[in-house]
PyMOL commands that place a pseudoatom at each C-alpha (Angstrom):
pseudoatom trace, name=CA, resn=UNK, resi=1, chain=A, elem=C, hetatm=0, pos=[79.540, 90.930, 87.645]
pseudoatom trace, name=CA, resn=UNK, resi=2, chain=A, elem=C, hetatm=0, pos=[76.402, 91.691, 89.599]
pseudoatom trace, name=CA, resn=UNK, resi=3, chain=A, elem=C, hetatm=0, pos=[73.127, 91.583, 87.815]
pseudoatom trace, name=CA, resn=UNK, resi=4, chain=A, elem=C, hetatm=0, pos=[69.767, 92.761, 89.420]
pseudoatom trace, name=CA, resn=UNK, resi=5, chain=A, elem=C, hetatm=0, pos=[66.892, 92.195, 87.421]
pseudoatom trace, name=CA, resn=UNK, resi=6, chain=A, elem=C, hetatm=0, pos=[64.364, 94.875, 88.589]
pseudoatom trace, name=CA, resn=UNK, resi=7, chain=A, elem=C, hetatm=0, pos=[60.809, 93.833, 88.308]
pseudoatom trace, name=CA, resn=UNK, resi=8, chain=A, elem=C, hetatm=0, pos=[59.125, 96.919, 87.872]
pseudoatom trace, name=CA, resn=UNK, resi=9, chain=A, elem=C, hetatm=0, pos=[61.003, 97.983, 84.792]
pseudoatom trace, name=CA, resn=UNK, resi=10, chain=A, elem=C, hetatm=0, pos=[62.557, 94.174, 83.808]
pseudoatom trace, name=CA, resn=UNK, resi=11, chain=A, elem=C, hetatm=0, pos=[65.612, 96.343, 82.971]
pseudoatom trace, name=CA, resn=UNK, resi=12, chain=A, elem=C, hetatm=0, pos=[68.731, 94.575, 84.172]
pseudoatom trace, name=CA, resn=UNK, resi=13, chain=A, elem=C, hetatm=0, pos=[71.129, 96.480, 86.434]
pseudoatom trace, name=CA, resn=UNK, resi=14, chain=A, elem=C, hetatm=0, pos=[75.083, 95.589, 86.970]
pseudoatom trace, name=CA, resn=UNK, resi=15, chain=A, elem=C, hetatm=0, pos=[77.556, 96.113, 88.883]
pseudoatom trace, name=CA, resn=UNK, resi=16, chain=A, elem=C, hetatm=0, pos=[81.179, 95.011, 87.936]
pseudoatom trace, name=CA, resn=UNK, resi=17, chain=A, elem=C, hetatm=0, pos=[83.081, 92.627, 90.810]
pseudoatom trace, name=CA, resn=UNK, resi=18, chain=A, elem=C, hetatm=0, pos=[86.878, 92.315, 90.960]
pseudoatom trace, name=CA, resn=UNK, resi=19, chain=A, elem=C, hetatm=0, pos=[89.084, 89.801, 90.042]
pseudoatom trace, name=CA, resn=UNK, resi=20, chain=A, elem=C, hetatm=0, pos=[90.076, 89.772, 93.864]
pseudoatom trace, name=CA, resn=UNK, resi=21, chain=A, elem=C, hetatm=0, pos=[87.972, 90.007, 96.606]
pseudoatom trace, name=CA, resn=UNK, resi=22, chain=A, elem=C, hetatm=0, pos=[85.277, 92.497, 96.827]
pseudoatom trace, name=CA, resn=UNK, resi=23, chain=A, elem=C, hetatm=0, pos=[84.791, 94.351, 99.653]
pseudoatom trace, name=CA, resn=UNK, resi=24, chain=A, elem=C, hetatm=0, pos=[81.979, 92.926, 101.448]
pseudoatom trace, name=CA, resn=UNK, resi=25, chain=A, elem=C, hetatm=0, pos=[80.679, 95.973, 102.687]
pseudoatom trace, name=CA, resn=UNK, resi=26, chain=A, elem=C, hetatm=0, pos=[80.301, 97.717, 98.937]
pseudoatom trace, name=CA, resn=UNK, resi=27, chain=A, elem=C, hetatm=0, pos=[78.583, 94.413, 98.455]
pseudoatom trace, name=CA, resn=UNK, resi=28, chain=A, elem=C, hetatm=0, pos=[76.161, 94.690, 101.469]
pseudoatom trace, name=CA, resn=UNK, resi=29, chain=A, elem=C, hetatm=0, pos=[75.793, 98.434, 100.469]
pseudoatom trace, name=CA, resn=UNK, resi=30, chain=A, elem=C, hetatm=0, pos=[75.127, 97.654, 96.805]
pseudoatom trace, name=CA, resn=UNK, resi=31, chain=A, elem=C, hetatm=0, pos=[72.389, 94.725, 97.788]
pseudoatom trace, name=CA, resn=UNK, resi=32, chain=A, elem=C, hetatm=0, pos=[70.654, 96.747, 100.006]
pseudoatom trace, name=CA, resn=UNK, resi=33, chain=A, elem=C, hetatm=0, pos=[70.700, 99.909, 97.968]
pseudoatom trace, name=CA, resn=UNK, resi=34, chain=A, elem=C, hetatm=0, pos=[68.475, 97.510, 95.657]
pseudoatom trace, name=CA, resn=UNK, resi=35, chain=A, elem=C, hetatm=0, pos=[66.251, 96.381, 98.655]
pseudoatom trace, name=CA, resn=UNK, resi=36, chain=A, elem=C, hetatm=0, pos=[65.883, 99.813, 100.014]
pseudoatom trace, name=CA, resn=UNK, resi=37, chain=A, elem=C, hetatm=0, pos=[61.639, 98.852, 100.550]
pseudoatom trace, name=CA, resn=UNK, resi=38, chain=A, elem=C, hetatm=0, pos=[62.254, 95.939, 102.402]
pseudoatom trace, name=CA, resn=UNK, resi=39, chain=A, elem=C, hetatm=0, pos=[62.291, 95.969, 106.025]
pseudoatom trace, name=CA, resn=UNK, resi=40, chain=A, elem=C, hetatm=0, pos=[65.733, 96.534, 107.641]
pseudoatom trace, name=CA, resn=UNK, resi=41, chain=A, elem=C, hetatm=0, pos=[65.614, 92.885, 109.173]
pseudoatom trace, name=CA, resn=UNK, resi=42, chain=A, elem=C, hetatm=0, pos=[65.087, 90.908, 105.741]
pseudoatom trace, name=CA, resn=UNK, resi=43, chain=A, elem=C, hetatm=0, pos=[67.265, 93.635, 103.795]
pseudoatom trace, name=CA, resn=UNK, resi=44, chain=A, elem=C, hetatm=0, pos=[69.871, 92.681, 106.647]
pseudoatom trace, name=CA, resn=UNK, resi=45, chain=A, elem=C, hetatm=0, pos=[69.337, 88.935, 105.915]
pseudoatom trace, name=CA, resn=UNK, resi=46, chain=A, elem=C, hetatm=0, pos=[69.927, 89.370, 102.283]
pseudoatom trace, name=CA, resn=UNK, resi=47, chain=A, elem=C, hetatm=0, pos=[72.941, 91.428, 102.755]
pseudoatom trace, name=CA, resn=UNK, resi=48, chain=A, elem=C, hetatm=0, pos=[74.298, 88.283, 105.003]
pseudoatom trace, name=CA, resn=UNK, resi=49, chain=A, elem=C, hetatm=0, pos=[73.676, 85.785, 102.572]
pseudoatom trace, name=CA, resn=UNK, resi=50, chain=A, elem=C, hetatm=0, pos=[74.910, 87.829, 99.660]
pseudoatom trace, name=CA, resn=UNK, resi=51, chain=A, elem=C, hetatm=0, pos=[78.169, 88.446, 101.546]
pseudoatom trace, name=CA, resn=UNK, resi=52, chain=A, elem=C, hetatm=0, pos=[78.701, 84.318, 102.713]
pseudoatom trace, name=CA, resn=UNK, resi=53, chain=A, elem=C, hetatm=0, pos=[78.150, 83.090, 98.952]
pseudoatom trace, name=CA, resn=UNK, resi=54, chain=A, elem=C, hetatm=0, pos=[80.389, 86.172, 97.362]
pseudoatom trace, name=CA, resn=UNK, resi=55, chain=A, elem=C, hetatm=0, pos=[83.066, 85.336, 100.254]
pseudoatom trace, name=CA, resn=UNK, resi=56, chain=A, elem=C, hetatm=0, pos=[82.714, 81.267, 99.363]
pseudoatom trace, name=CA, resn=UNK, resi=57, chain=A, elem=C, hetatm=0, pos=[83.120, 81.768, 95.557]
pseudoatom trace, name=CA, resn=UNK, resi=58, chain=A, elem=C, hetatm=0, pos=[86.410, 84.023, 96.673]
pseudoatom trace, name=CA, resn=UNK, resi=59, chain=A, elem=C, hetatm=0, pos=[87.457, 81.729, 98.985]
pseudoatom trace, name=CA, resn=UNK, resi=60, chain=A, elem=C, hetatm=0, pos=[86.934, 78.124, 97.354]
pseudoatom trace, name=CA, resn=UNK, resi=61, chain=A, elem=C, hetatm=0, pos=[86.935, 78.984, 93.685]
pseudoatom trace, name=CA, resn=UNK, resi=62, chain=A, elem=C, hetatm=0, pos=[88.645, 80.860, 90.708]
pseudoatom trace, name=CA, resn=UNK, resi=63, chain=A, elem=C, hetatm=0, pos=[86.953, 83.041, 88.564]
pseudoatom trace, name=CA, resn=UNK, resi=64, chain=A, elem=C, hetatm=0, pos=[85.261, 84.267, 86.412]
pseudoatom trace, name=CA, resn=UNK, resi=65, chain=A, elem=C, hetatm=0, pos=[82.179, 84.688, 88.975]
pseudoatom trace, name=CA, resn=UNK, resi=66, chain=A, elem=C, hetatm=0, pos=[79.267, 86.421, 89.027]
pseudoatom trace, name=CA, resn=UNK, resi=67, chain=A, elem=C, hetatm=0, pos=[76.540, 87.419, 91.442]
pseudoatom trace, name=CA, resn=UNK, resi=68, chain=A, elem=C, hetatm=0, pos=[72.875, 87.737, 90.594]
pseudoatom trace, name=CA, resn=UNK, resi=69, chain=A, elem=C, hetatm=0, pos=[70.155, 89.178, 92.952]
pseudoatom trace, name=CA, resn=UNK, resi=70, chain=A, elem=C, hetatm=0, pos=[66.391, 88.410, 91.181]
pseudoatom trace, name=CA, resn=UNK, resi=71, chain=A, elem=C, hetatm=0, pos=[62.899, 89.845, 93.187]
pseudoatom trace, name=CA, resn=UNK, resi=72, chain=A, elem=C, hetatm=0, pos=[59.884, 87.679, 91.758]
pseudoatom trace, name=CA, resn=UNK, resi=73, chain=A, elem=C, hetatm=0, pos=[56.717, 88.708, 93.202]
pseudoatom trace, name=CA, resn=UNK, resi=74, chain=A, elem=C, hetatm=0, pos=[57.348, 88.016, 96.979]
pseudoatom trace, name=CA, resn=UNK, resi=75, chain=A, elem=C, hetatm=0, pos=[60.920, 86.389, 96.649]
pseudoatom trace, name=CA, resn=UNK, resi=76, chain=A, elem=C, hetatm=0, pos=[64.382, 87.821, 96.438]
pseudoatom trace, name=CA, resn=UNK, resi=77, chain=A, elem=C, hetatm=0, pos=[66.658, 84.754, 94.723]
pseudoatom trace, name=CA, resn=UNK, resi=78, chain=A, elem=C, hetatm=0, pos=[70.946, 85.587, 95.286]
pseudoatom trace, name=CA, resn=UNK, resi=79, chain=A, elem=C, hetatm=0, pos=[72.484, 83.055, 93.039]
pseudoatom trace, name=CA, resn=UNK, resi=80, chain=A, elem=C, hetatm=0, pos=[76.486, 83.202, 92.915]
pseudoatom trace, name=CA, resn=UNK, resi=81, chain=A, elem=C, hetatm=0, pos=[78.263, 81.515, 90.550]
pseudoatom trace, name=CA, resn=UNK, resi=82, chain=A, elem=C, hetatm=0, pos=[81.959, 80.466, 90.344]
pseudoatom trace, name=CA, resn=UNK, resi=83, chain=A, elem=C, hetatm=0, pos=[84.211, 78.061, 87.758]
pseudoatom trace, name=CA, resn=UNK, resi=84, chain=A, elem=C, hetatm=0, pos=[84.624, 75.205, 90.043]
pseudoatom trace, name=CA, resn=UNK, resi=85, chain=A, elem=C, hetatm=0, pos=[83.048, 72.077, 89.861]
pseudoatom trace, name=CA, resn=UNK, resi=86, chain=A, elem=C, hetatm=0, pos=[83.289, 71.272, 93.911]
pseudoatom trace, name=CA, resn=UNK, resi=87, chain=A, elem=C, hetatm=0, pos=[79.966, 71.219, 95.218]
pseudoatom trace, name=CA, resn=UNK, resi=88, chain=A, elem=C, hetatm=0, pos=[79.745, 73.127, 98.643]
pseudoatom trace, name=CA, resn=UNK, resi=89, chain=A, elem=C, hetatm=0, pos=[79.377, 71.140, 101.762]
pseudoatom trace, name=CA, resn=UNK, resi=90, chain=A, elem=C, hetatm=0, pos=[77.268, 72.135, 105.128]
pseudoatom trace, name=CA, resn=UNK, resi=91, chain=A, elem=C, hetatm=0, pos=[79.797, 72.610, 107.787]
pseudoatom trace, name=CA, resn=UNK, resi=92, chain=A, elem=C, hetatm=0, pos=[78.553, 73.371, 111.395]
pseudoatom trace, name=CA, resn=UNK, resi=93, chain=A, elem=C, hetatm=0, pos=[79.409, 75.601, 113.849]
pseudoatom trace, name=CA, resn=UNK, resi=94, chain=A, elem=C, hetatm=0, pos=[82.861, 75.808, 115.386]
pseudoatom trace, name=CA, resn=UNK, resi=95, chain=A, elem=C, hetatm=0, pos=[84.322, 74.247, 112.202]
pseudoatom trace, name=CA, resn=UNK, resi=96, chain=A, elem=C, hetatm=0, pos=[85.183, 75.741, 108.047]
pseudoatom trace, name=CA, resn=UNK, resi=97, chain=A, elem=C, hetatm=0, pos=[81.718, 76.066, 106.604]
pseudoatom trace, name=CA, resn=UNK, resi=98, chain=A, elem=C, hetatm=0, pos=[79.898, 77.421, 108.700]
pseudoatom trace, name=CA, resn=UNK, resi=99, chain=A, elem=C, hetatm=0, pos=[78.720, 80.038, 106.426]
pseudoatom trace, name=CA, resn=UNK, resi=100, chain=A, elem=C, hetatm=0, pos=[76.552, 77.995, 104.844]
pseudoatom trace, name=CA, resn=UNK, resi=101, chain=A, elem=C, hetatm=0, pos=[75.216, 77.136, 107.746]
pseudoatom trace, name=CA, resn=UNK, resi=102, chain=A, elem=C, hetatm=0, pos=[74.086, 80.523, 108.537]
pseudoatom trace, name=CA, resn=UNK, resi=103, chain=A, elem=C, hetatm=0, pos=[72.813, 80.822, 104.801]
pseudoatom trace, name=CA, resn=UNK, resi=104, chain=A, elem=C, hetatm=0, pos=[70.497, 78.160, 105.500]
pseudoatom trace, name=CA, resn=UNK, resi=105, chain=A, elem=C, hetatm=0, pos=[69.434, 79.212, 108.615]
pseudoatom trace, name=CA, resn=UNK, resi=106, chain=A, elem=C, hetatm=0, pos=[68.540, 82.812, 107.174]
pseudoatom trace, name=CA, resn=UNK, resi=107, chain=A, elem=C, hetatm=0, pos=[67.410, 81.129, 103.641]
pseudoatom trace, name=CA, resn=UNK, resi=108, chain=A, elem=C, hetatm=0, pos=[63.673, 79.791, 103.088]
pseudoatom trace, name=CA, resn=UNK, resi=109, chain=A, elem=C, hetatm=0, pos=[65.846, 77.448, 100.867]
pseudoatom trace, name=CA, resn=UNK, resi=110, chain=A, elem=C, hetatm=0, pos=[68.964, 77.427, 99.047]
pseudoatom trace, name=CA, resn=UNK, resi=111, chain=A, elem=C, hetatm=0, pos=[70.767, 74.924, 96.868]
pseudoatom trace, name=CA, resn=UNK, resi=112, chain=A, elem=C, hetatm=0, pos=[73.647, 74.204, 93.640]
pseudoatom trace, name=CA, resn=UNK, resi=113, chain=A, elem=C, hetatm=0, pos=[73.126, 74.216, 90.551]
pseudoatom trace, name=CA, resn=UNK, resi=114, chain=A, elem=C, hetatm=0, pos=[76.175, 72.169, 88.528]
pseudoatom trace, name=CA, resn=UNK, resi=115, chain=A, elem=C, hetatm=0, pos=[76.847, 73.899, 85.303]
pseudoatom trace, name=CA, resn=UNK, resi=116, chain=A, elem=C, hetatm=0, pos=[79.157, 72.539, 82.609]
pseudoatom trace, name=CA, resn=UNK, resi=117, chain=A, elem=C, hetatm=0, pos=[81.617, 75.728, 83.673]
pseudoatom trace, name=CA, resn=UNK, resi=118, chain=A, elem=C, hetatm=0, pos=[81.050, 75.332, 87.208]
pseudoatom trace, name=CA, resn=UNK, resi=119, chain=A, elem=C, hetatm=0, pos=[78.038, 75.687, 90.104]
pseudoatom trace, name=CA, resn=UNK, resi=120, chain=A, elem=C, hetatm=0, pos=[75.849, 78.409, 90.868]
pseudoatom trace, name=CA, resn=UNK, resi=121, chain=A, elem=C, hetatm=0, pos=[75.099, 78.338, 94.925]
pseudoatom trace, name=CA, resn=UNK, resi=122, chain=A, elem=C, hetatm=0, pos=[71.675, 80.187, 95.556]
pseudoatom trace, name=CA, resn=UNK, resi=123, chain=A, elem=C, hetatm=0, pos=[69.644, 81.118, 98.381]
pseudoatom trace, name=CA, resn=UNK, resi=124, chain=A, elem=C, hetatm=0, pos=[66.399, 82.551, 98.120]
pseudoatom trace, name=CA, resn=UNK, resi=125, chain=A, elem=C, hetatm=0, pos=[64.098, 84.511, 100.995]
pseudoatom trace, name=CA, resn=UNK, resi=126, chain=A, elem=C, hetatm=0, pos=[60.551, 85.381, 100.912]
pseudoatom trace, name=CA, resn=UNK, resi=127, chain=A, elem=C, hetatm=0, pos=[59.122, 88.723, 101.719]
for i in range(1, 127): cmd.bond("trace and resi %d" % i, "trace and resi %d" % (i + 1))
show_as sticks, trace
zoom trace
């Protein structure tokens, strides 16, 4: 499940995921239909990062999992979370987990949160 918290009405707003992989472009379309006052080049950034934690969780984890997109004041927060327990690692270019690697590159910061059901990998960007 997707869950946008909008600020100006702090009425949350879903949007169901699949069991198997999304497609990342509904995802990117979905996220930016959300950011649609940002400028294209930070909507574009969010999109990215939305898209490398969503593919991750598919990728590394079983479900259930859940995306959450949260704009506070000047920051936009994308927190995924899946049911493993494995904590993500920073790969580098040229090798698996690279992703990450462009997450924090397009991130202000980003982290994991361990949760007794699993992790929650977020990123946030400021505006």
């Amino acid at each position: 499940m997707v869950h946008v918290e909008d600020t100006t009405t702090g009425v949350p707003l879903t949007h169901e995921l699949p069991d198997s992989a999304p497609s990342l472009i509904r995802v990117r379309r979905w996220v930016a239909t959300w950011l649609h006052d940002l400028s294209d080049d930070l909507k574009l950034d969010v999109m990215t990062i939305s898209t490398e934690l969503v593919s991750n969780a598919y990728e590394h984890a079983a479900g259930p999992r859940g995306v959450e997109l949260h704009r506070t004041g000047r920051t936009v927060r994308i927190e995924v979370h899946d049911s493993s327990v494995e904590r993500p690692k920073l790969g580098v270019y040229g090798t698996r987990g690279r992703g990450l690697v462009l997450v924090q590159g397009l991130s202000t910061r980003w982290g994991v949160i361990d949760r007794p059901d699993g992790k929650t990998v977020w990123a946030e960007i400021t505006t």
